[in-house]
C-alpha positions in Angstrom: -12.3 14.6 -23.5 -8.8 15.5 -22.2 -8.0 14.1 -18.8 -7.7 17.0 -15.7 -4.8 19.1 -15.0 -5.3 18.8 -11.3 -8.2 17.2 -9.9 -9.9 16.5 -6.4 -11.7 13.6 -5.5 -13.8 13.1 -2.5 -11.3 16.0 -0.6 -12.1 16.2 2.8 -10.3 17.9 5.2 -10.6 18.5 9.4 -8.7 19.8 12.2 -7.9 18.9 15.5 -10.2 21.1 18.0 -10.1 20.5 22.0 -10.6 17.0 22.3 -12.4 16.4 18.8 -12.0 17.5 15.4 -14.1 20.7 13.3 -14.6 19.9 9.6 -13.4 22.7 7.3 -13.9 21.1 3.9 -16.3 18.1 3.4 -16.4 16.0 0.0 -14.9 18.1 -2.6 -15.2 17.1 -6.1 -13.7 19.6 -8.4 -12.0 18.8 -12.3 -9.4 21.9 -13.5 -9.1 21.6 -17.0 -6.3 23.3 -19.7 -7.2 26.4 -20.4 -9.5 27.8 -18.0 -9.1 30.2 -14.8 -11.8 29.2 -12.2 -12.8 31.5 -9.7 -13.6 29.8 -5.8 -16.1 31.9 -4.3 -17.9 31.7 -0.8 -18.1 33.4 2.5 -15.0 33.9 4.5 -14.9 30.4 6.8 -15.8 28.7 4.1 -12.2 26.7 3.2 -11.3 28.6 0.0 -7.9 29.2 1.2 -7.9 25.4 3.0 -9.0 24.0 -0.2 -6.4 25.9 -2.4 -3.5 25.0 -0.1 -4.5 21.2 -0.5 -4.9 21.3 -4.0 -1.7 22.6 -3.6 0.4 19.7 -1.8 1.0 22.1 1.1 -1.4 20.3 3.2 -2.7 16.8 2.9 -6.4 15.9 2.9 -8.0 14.4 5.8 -10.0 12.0 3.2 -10.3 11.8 -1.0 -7.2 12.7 -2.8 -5.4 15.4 -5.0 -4.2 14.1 -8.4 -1.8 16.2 -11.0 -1.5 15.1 -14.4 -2.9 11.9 -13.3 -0.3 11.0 -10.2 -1.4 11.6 -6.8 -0.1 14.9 -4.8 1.1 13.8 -1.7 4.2 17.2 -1.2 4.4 20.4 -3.2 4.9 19.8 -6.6 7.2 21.3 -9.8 4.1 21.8 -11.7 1.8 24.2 -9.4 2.4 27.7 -8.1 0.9 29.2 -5.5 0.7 33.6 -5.4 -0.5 34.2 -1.9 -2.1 37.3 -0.3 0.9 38.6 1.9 3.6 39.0 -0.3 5.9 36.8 1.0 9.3 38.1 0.2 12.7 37.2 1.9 13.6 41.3 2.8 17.1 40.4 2.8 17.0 39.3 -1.1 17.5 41.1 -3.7 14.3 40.8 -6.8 16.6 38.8 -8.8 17.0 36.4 -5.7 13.7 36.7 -4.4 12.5 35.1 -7.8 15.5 32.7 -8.6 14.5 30.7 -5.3 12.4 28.4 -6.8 14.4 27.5 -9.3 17.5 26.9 -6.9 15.1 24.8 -4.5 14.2 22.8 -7.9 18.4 22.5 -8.5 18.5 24.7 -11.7 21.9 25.5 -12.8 23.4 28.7 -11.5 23.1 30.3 -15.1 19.7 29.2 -16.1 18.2 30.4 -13.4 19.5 34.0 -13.3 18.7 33.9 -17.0 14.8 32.6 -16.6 14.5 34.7 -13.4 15.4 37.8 -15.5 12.9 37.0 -18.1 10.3 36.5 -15.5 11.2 39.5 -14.2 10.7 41.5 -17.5 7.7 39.3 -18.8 5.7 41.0 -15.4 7.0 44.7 -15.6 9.9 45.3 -13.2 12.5 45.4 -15.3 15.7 47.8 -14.2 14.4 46.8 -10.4 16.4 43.3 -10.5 19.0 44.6 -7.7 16.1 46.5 -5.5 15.2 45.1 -2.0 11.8 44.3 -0.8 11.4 47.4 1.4 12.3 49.7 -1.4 9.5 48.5 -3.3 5.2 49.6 -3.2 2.9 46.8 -2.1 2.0 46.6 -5.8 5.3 46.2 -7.1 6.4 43.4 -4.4 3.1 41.2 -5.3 4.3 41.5 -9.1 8.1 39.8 -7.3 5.5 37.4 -5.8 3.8 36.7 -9.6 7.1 36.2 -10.9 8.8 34.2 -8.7 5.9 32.1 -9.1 5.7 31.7 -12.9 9.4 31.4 -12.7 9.5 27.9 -12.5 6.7 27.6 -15.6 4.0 25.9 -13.2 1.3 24.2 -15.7 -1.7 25.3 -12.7 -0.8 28.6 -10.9 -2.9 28.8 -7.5 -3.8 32.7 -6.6 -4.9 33.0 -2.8 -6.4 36.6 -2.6 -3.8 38.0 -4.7 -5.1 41.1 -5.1 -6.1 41.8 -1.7 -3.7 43.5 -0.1 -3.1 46.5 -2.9 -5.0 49.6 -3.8 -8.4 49.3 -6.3 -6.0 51.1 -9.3 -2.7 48.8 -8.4 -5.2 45.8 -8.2 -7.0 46.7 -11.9 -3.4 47.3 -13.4 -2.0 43.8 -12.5 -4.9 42.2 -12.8 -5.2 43.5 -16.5 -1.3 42.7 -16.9 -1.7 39.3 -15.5 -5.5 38.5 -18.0 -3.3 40.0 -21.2 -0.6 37.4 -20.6 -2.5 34.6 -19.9 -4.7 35.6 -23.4 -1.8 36.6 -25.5 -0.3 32.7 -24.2 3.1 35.1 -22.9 3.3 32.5 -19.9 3.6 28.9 -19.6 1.0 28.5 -17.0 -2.2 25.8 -18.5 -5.1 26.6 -15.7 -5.5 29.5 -13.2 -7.5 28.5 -9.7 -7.6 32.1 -7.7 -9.9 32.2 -4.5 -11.6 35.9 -4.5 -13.2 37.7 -2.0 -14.6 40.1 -5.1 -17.6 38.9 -7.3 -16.8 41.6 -9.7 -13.0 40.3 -10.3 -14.4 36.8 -10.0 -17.0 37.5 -13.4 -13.5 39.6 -14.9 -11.5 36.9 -14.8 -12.7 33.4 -14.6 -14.4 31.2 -17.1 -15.9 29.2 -14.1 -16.9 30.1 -10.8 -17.5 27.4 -7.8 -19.5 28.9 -5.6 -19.0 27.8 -1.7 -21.0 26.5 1.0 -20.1 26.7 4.8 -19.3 24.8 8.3 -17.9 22.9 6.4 -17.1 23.8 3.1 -19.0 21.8 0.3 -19.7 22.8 -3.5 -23.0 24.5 -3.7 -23.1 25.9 -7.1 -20.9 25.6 -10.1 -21.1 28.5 -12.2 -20.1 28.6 -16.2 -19.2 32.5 -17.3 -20.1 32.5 -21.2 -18.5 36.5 -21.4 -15.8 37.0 -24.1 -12.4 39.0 -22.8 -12.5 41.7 -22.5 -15.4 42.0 -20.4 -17.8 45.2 -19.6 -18.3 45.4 -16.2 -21.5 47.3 -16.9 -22.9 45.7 -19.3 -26.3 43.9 -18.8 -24.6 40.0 -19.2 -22.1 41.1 -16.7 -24.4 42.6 -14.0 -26.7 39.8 -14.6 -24.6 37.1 -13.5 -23.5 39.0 -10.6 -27.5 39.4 -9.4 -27.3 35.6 -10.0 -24.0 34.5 -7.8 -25.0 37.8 -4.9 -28.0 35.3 -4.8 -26.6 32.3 -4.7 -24.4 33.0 -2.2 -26.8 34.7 -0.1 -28.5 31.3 0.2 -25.4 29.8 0.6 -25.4 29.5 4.3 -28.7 28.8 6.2 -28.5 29.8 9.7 -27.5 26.3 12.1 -29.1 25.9 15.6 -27.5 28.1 17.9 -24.8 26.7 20.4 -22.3 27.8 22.6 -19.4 27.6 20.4 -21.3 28.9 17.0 -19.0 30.0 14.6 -20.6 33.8 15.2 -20.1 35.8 11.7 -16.8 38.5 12.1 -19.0 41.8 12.4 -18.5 44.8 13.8 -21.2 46.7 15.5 -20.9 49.8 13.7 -20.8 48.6 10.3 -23.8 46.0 11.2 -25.6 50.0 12.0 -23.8 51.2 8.8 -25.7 47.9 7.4 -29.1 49.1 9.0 -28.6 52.5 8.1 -28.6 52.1 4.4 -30.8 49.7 4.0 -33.7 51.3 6.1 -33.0 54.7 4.0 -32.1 53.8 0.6 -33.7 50.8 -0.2 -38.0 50.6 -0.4 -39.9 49.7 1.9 -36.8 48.4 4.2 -35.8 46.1 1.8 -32.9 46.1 -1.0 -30.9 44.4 -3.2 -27.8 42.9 -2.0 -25.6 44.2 -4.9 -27.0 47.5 -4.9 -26.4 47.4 -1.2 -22.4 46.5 -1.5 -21.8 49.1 -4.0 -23.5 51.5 -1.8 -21.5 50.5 1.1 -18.5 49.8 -1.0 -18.4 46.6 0.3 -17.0 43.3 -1.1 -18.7 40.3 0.0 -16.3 39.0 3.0 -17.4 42.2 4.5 -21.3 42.2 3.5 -22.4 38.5 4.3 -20.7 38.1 7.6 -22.9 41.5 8.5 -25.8 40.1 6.4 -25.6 37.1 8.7 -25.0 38.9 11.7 -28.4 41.0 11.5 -30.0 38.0 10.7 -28.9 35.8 13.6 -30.0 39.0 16.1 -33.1 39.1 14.3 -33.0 42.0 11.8 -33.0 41.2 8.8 -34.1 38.0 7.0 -32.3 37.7 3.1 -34.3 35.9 0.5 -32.0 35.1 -2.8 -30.3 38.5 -3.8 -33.0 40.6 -1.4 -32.5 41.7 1.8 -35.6 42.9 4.1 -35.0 44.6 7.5 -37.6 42.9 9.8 -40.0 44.9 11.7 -37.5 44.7 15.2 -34.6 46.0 12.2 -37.1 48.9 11.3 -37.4 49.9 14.8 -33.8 49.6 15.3 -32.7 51.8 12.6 -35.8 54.2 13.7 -34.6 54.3 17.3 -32.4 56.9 19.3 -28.6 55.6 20.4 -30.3 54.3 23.9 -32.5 52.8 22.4 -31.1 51.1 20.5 -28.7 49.9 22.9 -31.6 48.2 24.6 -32.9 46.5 21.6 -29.8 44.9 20.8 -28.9 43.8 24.4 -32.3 42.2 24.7 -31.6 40.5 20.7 -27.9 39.2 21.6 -29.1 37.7 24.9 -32.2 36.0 23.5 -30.4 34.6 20.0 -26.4 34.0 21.0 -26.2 31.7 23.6 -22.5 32.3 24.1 -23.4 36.0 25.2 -26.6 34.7 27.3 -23.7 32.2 29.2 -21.3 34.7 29.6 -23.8 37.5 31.3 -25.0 34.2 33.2 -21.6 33.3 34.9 -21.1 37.0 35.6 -24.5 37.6 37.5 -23.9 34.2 39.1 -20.0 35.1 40.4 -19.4 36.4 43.4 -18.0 40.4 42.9 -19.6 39.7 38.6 -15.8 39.1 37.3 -14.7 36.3 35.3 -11.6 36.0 33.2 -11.5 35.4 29.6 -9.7 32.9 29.4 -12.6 30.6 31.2 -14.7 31.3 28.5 -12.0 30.6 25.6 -11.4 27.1 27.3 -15.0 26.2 26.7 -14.9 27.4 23.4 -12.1 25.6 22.5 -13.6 22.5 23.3 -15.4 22.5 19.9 -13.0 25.4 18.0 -9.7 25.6 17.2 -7.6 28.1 19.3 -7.7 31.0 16.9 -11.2 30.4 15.9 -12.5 30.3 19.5 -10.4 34.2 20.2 -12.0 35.0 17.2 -15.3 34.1 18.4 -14.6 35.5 21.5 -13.6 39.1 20.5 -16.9 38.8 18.1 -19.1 38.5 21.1 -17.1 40.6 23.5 -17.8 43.7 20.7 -21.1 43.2 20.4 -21.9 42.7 24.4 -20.0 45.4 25.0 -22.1 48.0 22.4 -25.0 46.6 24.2 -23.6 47.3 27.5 -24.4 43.5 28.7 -21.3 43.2 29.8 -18.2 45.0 30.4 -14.8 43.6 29.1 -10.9 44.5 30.7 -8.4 44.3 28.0 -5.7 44.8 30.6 -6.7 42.4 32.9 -8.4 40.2 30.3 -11.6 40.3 32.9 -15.6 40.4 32.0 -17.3 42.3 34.5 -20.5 43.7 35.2 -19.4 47.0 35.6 -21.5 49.9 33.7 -19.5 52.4 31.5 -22.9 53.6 30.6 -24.3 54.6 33.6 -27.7 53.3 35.3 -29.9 53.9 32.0 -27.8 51.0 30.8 -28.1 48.9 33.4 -31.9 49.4 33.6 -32.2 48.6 29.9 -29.6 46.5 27.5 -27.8 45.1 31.0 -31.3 43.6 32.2 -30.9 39.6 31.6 
């Protein structure tokens, strides 16, 4: 068996967070051979993007090592190309320069490179746009200067973070179908493709292999081998098969932890977590459906759908059971209730099962006047988080207290309060402790 293109051994990685360290990636074994695209797949949180920029040379591993053809990757390397989800363009570059700036970083004559950039150029469609700026260009058009300038330099592994992301569903299916015919037809040099997706469907499109996964911290929970020939029928049984099969997987993916103060909470937004509710309460049987019935119903890729999955789970809602989701019987009465109600039952459910709004409504009922700034609260959090992750978590909670009317939350003063927006009905329901 032919050795790896790029392999990871062992990869661990962790941050610095207050005075300790979080784990994002724990023990990642993972072999890219020639000739396949893998798909990384998981809940957002869950290190895709960490892992990809590691694999990368971008940023070292905390633990276990990276290795390219065989040779440790300790820096960035000739041989791997990285697409990432913002476009990434310099504005004040022409497309011929934007793509030539690899190859001038690598020291390639002044001639070769215009002459490979403008083949690059052609090979991924925007031909007659060499002398265009960045700003005169669509979204779609600048990620294909982003392809380019990437397969310019005729990287054996290209690296896709999200690429698709940012664009439009018909700009997305056109260079995705671009990009799939000239990896088939062998039109570019590139050996392996490693893409992270946030989309099971372009996942099962694409990839001949999909690693599914697991959170806090990431670890590998299922390795996934697609047996579909190109092209491949997105409606066909095979197809919808193994998507029933990864929705499932991944809905196991991350059992609920014991609560603490500085949870990682899920990033949901009240009314989509109703919107969740909703649908599920009136379209599926019984209060129960299946998870990829409910994302094309909601039209919902699954960084949206699991963090509100997990989110109605935590508050007591809805329990998930492989690719199933049931609304328990306080989620039927939710979904059943009026809009004060329901205000009530989810005040009583956040204070009860999220300890970080239970503390916060505590410190306000306990403070002389019920203020407290927010940034008291963000310097507990980030005793265990990392800045961004503890605002983050912060604004998560804030939402939902706020829906509930638990608490009330100043942006221009950046003060929690007790103070009641809603009146004395509020107060007398979702406020009480």
């Amino acid at each position: 068996m032919a050795a790896p293109l790029l392999e990871l051994q062992g990869v661990s990685k962790d941050f610095a967070a207050g005075e300790g360290r979080i784990a994002v990636l724990d023990h990642i074994d993972l072999a890219i051979a020639e000739g396949e695209i893998v798909a990384l797949l998981g809940r957002s949180g869950c290190g895709k993007s960490t892992l990809l920029r590691v694999a990368s040379g971008l940023t070292p591993a905390s633990a276990g090592r990276v290795l390219y053809k065989g040779q440790t990757v300790r820096r960035p390397q000739p041989g791997i190309s990285m697409v990432f989800q913002t476009f990434a363009l310099f504005p004040w570059l022409t497309v011929l320069q934007n793509v030539e700036v690899g190859l001038e970083a690598q020291g390639v004559p002044r001639t070769e490179r215009h002459q490979r950039a403008l083949q690059s150029i052609d090979m991924i469609g925007l031909d007659g746009f060499e002398s265009a700026y960045p700003k005169e260009l669509s979204g779609g058009m600048r990620q294909r200067v982003g392809f380019a300038r990437a397969l310019v330099v005729r990287p054996d592994v290209l690296l896709m973070d999200e690429a698709f992301s940012a664009l439009d569903v018909p700009t997305t299916e056109t260079l995705r179908n671009d990009l799939l015919n000239l990896w088939l037809e062998r039109q570019i040099p590139t050996r392996a493709i490693v893409m992270v997706s946030h989309s099971i469907e372009e996942a099962l499109l694409l990839a001949d292999r999909v690693v599914i996964l697991d959170s806090n911290p990431g670890r590998i929970k299922r390795v996934m081998q697609v047996e579909l020939r190109h092209p491949r029928d997105r409606d066909s049984h095979a197809f919808r098969r193994y998507m029933d099969e990864i929705y499932a997987a991944m809905a196991g993916a991350a059992a609920l932890q014991a609560l603490d103060l500085a949870y990682r909470l899920p990033s949901a937004r009240v009314g989509t977590m109703l919107g969740v509710l909703e649908t599920v309460g009136h379209t599926g049987t019984a209060g129960a459906i299946d998870l990829p019935t409910l994302a094309d119903a909601l039209h919902m890729t699954v960084d949206h759908l699991f963090p509100n999955v997990e989110a109605l789970e935590l508050l007591g809602f809805a329990q998930s059971a492989g690719q199933r989701i049931n609304l328990t019987p306080h989620g039927l009465g939710f979904a059943q209730a009026d809009i004060q109600r329901r205000k009530i039952i989810f005040g009583e459910h956040l204070l009860q099962r999220v300890p970080l709004a239970a503390h916060i409504r505590r410190v306000l009922d306990e403070r002389t006047g019920n203020h407290a700034p927010k940034g008291r609260f963000l310097r507990e959090l980030e005793d265990s988080l990392p800045q961004d992750e503890a605002e983050r978590v912060l604004t998560v909670v804030t939402d939902w207290g706020r829906y509930a009317e638990c608490y009330a939350y100043n942006a221009d003063t950046g003060d929690f309060s007790l103070d009641n927006p809603g009146g004395e009905e509020g107060a007398s329901g979702a406020m009480s402790p």
